[in-house]
N, CA, C and O of each residue as an XYZ file, in Angstrom:
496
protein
N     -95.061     27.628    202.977
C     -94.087     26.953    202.153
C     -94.063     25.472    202.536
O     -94.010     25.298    203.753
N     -94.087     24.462    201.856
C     -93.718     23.066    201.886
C     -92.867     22.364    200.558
O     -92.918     22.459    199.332
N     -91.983     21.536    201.659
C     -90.966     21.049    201.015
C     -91.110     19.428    201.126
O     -92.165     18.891    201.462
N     -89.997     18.763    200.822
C     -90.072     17.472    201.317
C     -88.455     16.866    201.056
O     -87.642     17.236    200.209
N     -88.340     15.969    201.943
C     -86.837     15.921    202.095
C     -86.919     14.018    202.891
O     -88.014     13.458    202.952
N     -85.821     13.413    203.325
C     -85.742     12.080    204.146
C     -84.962     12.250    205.233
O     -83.988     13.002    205.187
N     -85.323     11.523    206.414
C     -84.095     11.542    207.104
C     -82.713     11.569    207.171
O     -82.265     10.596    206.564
N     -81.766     12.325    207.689
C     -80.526     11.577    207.494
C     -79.965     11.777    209.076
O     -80.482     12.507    209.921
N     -78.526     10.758    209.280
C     -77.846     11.102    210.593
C     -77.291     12.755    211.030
O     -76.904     13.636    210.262
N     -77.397     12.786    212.315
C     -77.332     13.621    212.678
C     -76.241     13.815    213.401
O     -75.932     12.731    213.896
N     -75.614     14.519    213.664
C     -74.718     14.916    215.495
C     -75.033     14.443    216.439
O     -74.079     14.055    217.113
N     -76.348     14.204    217.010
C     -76.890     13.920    218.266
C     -76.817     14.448    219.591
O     -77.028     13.987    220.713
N     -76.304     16.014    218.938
C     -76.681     17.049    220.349
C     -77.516     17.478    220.545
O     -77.576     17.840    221.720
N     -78.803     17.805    219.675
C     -80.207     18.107    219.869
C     -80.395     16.750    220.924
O     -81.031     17.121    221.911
N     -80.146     15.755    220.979
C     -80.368     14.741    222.041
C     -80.174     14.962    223.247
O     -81.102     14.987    224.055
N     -78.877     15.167    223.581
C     -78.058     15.750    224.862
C     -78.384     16.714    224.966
O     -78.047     17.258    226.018
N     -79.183     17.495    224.026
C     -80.310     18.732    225.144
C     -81.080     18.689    226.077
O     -81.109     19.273    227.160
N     -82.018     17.612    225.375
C     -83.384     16.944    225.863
C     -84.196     17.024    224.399
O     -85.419     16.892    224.356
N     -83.629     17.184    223.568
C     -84.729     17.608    222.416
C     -84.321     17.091    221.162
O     -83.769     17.744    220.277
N     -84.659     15.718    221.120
C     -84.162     14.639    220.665
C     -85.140     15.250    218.291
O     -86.295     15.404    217.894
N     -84.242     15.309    217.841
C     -84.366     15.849    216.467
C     -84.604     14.680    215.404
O     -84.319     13.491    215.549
N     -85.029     15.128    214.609
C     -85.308     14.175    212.683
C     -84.387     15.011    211.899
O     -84.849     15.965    211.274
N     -83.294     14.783    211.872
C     -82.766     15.658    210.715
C     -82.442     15.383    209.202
O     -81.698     14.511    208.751
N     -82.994     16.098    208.688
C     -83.258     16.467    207.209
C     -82.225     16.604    206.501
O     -81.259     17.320    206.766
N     -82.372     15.941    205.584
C     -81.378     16.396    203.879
C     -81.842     17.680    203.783
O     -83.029     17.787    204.089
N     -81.237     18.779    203.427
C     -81.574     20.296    202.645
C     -81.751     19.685    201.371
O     -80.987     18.870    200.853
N     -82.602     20.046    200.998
C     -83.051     20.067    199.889
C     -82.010     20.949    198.660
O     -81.404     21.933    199.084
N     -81.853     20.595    197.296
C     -81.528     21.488    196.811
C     -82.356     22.668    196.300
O     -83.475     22.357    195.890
N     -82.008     24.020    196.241
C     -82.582     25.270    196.060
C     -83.490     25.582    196.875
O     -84.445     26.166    196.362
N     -83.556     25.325    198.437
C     -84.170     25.171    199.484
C     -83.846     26.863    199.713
O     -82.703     27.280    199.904
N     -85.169     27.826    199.654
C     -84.458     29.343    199.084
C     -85.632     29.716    200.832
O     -86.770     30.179    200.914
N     -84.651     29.242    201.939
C     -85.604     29.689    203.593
C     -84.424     30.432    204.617
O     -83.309     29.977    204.873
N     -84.886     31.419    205.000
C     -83.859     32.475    205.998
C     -83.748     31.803    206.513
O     -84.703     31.027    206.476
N     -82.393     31.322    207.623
C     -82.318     30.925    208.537
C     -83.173     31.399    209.339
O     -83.768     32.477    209.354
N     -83.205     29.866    210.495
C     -84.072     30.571    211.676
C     -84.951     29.316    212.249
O     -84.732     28.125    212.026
N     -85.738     29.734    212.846
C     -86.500     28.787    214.034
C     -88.223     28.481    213.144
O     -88.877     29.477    212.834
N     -88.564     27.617    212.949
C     -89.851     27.578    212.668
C     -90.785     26.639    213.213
O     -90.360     25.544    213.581
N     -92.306     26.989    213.338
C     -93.476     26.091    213.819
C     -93.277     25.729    212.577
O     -92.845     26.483    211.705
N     -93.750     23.892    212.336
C     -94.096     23.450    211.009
C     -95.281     21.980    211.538
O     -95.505     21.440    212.622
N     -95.683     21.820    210.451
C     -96.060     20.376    210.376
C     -95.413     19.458    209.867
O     -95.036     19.821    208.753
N     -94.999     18.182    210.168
C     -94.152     17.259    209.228
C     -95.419     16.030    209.298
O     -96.141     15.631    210.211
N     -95.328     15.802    208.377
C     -96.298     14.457    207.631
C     -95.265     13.472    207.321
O     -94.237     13.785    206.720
N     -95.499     12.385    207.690
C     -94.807     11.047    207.904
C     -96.042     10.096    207.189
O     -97.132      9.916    207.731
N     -95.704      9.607    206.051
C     -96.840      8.730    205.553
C     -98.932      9.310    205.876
O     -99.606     10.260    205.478
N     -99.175      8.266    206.644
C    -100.422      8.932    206.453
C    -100.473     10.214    208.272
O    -101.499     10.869    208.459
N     -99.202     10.328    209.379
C     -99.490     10.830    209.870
C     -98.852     12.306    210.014
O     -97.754     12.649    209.577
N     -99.762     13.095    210.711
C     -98.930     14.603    210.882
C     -98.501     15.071    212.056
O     -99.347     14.997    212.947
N     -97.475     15.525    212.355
C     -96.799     15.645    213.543
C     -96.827     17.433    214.129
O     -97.094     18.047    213.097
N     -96.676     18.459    215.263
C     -96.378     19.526    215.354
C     -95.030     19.322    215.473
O     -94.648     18.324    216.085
N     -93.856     20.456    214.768
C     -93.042     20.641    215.620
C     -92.292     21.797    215.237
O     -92.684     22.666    214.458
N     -90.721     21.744    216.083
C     -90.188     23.039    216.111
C     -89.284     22.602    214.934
O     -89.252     21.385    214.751
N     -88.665     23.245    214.238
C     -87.305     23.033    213.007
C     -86.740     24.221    212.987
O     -87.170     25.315    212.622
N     -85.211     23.713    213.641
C     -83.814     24.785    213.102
C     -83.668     24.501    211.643
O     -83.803     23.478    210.972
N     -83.310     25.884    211.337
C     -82.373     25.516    209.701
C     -81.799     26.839    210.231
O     -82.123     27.841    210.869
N     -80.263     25.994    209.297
C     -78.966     26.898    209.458
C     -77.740     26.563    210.102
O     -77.622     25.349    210.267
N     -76.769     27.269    210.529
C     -75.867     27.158    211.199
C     -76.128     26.748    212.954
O     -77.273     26.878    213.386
N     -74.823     26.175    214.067
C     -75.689     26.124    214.956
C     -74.449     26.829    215.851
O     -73.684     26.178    216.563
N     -74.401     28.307    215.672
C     -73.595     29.041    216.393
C     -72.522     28.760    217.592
O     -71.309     28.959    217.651
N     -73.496     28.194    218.562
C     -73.491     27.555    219.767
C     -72.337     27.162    220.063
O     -71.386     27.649    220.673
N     -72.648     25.771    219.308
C     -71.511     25.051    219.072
C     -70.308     25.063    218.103
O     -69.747     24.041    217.710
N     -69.962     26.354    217.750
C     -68.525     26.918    216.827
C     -69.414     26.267    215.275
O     -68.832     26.527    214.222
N     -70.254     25.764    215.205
C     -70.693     24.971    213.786
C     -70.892     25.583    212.699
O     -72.089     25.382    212.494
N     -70.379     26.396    211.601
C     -71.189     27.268    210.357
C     -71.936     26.036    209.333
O     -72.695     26.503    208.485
N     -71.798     24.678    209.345
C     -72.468     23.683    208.430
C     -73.630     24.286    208.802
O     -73.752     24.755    209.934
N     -74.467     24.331    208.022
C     -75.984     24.478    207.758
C     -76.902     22.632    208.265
O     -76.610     21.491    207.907
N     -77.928     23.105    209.121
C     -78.379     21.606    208.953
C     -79.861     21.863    209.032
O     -80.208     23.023    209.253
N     -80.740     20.971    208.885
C     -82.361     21.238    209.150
C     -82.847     19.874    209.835
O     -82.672     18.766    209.328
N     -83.653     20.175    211.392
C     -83.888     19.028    212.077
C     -85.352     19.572    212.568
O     -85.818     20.668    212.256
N     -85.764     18.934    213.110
C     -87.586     19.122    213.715
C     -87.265     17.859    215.006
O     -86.822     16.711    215.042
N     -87.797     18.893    215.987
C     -88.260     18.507    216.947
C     -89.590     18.188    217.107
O     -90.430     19.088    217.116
N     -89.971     16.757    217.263
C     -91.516     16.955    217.258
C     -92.087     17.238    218.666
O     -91.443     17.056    219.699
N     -93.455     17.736    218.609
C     -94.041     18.158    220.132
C     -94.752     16.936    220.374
O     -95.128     16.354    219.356
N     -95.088     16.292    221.720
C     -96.161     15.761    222.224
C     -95.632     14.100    221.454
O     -96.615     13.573    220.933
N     -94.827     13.567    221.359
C     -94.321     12.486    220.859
C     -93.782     11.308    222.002
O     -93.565     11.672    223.158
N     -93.653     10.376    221.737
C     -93.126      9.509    222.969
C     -91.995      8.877    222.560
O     -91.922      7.790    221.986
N     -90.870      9.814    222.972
C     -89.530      9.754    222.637
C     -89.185      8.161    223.133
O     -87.994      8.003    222.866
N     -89.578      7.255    223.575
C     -89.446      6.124    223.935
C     -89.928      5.159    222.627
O     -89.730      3.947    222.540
N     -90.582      5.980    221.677
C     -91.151      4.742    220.869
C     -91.784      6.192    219.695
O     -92.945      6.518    219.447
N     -90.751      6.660    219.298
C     -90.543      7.803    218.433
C     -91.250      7.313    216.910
O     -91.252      6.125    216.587
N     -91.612      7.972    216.372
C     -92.547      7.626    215.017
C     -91.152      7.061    213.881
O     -90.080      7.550    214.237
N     -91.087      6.496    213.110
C     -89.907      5.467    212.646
C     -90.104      6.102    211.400
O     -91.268      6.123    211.000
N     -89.113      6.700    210.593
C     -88.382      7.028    209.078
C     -88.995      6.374    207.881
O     -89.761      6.485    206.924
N     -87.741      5.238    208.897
C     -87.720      3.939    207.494
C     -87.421      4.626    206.228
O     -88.075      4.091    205.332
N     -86.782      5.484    205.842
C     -86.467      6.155    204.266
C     -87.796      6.480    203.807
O     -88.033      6.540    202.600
N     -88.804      6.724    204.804
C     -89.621      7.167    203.636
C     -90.156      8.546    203.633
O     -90.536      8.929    204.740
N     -90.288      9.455    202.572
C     -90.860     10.594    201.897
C     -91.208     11.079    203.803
O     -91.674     10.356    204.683
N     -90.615     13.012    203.919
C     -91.369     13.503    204.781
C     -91.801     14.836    204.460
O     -90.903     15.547    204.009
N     -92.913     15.357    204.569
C     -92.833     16.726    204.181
C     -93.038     17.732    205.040
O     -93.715     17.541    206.051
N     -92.593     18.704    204.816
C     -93.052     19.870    206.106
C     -94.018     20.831    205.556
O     -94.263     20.777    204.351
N     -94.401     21.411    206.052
C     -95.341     22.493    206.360
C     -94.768     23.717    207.287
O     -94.932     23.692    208.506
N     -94.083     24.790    206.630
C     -94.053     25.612    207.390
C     -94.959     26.355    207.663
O     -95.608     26.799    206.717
N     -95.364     26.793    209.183
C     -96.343     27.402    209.783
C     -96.203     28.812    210.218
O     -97.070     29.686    210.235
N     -94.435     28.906    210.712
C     -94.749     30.269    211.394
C     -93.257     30.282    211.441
O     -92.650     29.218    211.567
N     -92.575     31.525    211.340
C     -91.380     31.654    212.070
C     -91.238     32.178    213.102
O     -91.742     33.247    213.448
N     -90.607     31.559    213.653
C     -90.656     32.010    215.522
C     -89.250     32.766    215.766
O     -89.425     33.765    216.464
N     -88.338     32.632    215.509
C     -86.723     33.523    215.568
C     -85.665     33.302    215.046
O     -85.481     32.126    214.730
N     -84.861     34.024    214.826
C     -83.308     33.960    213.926
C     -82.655     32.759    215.035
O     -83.063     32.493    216.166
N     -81.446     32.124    214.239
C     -80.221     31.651    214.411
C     -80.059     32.544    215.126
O     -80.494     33.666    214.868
N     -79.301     32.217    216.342
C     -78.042     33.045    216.905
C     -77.612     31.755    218.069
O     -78.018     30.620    218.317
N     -76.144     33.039    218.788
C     -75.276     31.797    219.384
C     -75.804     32.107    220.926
O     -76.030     33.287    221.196
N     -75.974     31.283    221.764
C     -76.315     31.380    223.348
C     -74.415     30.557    224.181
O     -73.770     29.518    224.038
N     -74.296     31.769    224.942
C     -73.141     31.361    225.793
C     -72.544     30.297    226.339
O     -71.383     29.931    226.521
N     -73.917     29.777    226.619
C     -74.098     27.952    226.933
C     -74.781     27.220    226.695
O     -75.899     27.639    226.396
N     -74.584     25.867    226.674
C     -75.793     24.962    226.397
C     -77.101     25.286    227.168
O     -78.227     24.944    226.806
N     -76.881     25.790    227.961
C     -78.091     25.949    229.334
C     -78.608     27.023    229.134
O     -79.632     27.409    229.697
N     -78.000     27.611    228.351
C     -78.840     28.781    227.906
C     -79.952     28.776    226.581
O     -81.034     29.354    226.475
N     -79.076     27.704    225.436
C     -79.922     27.417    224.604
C     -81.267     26.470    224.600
O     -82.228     26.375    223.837
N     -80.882     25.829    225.794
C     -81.737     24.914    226.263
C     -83.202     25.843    226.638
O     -84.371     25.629    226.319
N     -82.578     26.945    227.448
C     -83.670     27.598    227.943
C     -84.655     28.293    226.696
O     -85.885     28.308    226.651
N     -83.692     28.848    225.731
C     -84.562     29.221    224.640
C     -85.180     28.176    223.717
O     -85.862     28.652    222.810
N     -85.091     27.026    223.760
C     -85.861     25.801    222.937
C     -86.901     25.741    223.864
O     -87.978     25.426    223.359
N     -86.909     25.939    225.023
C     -87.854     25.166    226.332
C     -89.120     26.434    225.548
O     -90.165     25.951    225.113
N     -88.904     27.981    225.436
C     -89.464     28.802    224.643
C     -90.209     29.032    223.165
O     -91.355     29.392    222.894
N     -89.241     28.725    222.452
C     -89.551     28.376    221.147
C     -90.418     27.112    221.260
O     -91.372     27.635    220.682
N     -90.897     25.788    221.552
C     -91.403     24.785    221.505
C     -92.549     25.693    222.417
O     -93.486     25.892    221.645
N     -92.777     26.173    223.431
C     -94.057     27.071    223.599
C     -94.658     27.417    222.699
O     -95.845     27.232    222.431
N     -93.628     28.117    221.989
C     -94.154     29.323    221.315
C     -95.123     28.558    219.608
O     -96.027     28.973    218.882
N     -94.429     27.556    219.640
C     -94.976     26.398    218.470
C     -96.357     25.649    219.137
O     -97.273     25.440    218.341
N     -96.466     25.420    219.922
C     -97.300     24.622    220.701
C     -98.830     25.382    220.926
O     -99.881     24.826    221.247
N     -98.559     27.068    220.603
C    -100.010     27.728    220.276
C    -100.121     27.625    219.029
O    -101.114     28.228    218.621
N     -99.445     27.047    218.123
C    -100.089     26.887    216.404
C    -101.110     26.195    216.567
O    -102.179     26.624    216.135
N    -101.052     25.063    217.171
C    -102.452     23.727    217.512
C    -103.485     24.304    218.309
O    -104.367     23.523    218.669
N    -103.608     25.930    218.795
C    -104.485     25.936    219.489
C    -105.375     27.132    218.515
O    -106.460     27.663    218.754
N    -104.550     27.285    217.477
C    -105.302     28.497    216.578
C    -106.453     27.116    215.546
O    -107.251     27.495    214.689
């Protein structure tokens, strides 16, 4: 499945994880289970790996729905730049449902997982 959507602001707790996010406009009639996915996001002429929540974010008491990508292998110091323009994804794989973890430190531990678990798409 591929979509395409622009940046918009975020919360900025995917930050205060360690797992600093691009979060996405939902698209309208955006018809995807919640859940965890490997994708590709294409940024002009480049393509990125990464992980993307869509959905609620339990965790944190949140039912708003949101969609963000973590990219892999990026240099969060000098992060690939928006600028409003066109991004599209590529979903690759779903890796697991939404659900809520007890603590931040716990969810942390399951992203540290999931971003593994994305990180063998590039090796197929």
């Amino acid at each position: 499945m591929r979509f395409e959507s622009h940046q918009i602001r975020g919360r900025g707790r995917a930050t205060t994880l360690g797992f600093p996010t691009i979060n996405l406009e939902i698209p309208k009639g955006l018809n995807l289970d919640y859940g965890i996915y490997g994708v590709n996001l294409y940024l002009g002429e480049n393509k990125y790996l990464g992980a993307m929540h869509y959905g609620p974010s339990p965790t944190f008491k949140d039912d708003l729905k949101s969609c963000e990508v973590y990219l892999l292998d990026v240099d969060e110091k000098n992060p690939p730049q928006t600028n409003d323009k066109a991004i599209t994804i590529d979903i690759l794989k779903y890796i697991r449902t939404v659900r809520k973890f007890d603590t931040p430190g716990e969810l942390i531990g399951q992203i540290e997982k999931d971003v593994e678990e994305v990180k063998k798409l590039s090796e197929t």
